[in-house]
N, C-alpha and C positions, 0 to 999 in steps of 0.2 A: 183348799182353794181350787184346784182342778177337777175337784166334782163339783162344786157352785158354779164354775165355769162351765163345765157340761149340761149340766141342769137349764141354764141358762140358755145356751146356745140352741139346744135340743127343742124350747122352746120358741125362737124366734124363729126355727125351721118350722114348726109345726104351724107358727103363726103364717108363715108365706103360704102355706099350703091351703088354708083356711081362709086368706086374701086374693090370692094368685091361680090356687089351682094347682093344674102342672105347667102352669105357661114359663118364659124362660126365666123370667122375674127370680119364681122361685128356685130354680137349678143354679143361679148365681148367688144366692142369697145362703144355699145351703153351700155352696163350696166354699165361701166365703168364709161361714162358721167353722167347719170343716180344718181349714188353713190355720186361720186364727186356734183352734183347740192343741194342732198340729206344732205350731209354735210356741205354744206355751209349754207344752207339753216335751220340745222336745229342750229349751230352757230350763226348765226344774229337774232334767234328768240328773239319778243323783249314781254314778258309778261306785261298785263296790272295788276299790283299790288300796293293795298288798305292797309297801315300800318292804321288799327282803333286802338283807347285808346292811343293816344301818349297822355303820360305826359312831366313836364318839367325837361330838363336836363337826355331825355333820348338819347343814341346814338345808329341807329340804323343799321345793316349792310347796306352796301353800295352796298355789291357785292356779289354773291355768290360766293362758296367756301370753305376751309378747312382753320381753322385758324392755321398760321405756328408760329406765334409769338404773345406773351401774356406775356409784362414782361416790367421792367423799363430800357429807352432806352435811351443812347443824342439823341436831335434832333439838328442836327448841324447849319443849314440855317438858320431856323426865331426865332426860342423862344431858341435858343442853350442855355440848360441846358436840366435838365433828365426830361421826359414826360414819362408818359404808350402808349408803341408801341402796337396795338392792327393789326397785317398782315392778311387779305386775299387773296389764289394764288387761283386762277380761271384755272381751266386747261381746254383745249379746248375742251373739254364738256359743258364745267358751262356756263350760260347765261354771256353777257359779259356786260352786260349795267349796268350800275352807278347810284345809286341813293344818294341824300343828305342824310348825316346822322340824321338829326336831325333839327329843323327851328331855324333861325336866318337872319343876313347879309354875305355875302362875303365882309371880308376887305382885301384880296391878294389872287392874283394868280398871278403865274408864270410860266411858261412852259421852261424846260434844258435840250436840245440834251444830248445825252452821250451812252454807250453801250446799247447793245442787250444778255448780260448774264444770264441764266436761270432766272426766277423771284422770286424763290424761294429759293435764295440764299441770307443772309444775305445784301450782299455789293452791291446790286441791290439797296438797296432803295437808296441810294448817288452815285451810277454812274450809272448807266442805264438810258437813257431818262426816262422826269417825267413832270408830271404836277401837282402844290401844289396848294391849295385853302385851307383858312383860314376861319374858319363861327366863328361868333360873336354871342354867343347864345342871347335869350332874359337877360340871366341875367348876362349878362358882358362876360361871362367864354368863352373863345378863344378857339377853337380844332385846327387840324392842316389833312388834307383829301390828300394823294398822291397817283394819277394814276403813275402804276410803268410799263412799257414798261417788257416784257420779250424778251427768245430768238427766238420766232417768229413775237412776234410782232413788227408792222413798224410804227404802226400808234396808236396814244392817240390823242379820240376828245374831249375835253371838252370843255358843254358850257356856262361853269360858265365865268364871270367878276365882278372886285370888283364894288361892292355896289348893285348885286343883293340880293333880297329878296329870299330866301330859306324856304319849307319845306320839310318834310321827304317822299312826296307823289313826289315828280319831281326829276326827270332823270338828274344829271349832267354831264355823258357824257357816253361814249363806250370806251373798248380797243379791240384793232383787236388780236384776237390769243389768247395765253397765257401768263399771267399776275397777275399783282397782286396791291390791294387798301391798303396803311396802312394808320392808321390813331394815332394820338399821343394825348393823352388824359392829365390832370390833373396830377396829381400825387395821390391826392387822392381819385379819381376816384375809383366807384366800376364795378370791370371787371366783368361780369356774363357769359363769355365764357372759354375754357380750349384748349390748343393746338391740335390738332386732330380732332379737332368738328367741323362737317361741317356745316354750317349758308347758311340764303337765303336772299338775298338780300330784302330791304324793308319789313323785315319780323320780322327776329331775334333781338330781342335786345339782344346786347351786351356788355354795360355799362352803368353806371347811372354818370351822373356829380355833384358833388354837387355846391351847392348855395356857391358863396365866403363869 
């Protein structure tokens, strides 16, 4: 995508140059592209990031971001009863890429067309396009990991399938734009994050699971 972009761009400077000249026209025209490449570019940035000392039953961000929700939530689809909602919204600033929270198996995924409404909005995480994946920690204990689509974004890739092998060190997918990863824990689960606290993906932990 970032060379069709370039390719792109590269030509609609050539094009000013070939209408314009060197008048100012074209010196805004190229800066402009310029910016726009500059932004994409620095969006798809994809950091190579080391979570060292994983213990077990820890969960770790998945995304960057600001956490918007930290509280006991229904989870209506797969375990419908109350889990701990644990939301990160990624605004198009924040790196967009995905990582597992945590090692285990994947036993579901499912991916559900639906709106494009801010992602930061409660009612995003049950109707906005989404994609769920379920990891089976090593010691039984189920979580529940949703790429939530916001109102820019058009695209969620993920490339988890059930019965991969998962840890906290591999990329389960990207969201394009902004967006947001919640993830639904135990119940008794110890949260070690607070609303407002910005987390970095493969980086921060921010809850512990316990052993059933």
């Amino acid at each position: 995508m970032l060379l069709t972009l370039l390719v792109m761009l590269a030509l609609v400077i050539l094009a000013s140059f070939v209408y314009f000249g060197t008048d100012a026209a074209t010196f805004v025209i190229s800066a402009l592209c310029i910016a726009i490449f500059l932004f994409f570019l620095n969006f798809f940035r994809n950091p190579n990031r080391e979570f060292v000392g994983f213990e077990e039953g820890m969960i770790i961000a998945p995304a960057d971001g600001t956490v918007v929700i930290a509280e006991p939530s229904e989870e209506p689809f797969y375990f419908k009863d109350k889990r701990i909602q644990v939301s990160i919204f990624m605004s198009v600033l924040n790196v967009h890429a995905n990582w597992y929270p945590t090692r285990g198996k994947v036993v579901y995924y499912t991916h559900n067309d639906g709106r494009f409404m801010a992602a930061n909005l409660p009612k995003s995480s049950t109707e906005n396009e989404r994609s769920t994946i379920v990891i089976e920690l090593e010691n039984k204990v189920q979580i529940l990991l949703r790429q939530v689509a916001g109102a820019l974004a058009r695209r969620i890739v993920t490339y988890s399938r059930e019965g991969d092998i998962c840890d906290e060190n591999q990329q389960l997918g990207f969201i394009k734009f902004g967006s947001r990863v919640d993830l639904y824990l135990p119940m008794d689960s110890e949260v070690l994050v607070e609303v407002g606290q910005k987390v970095t993906g493969n980086q921060t932990v921010i809850a512990r699971v316990k052993n059933p």
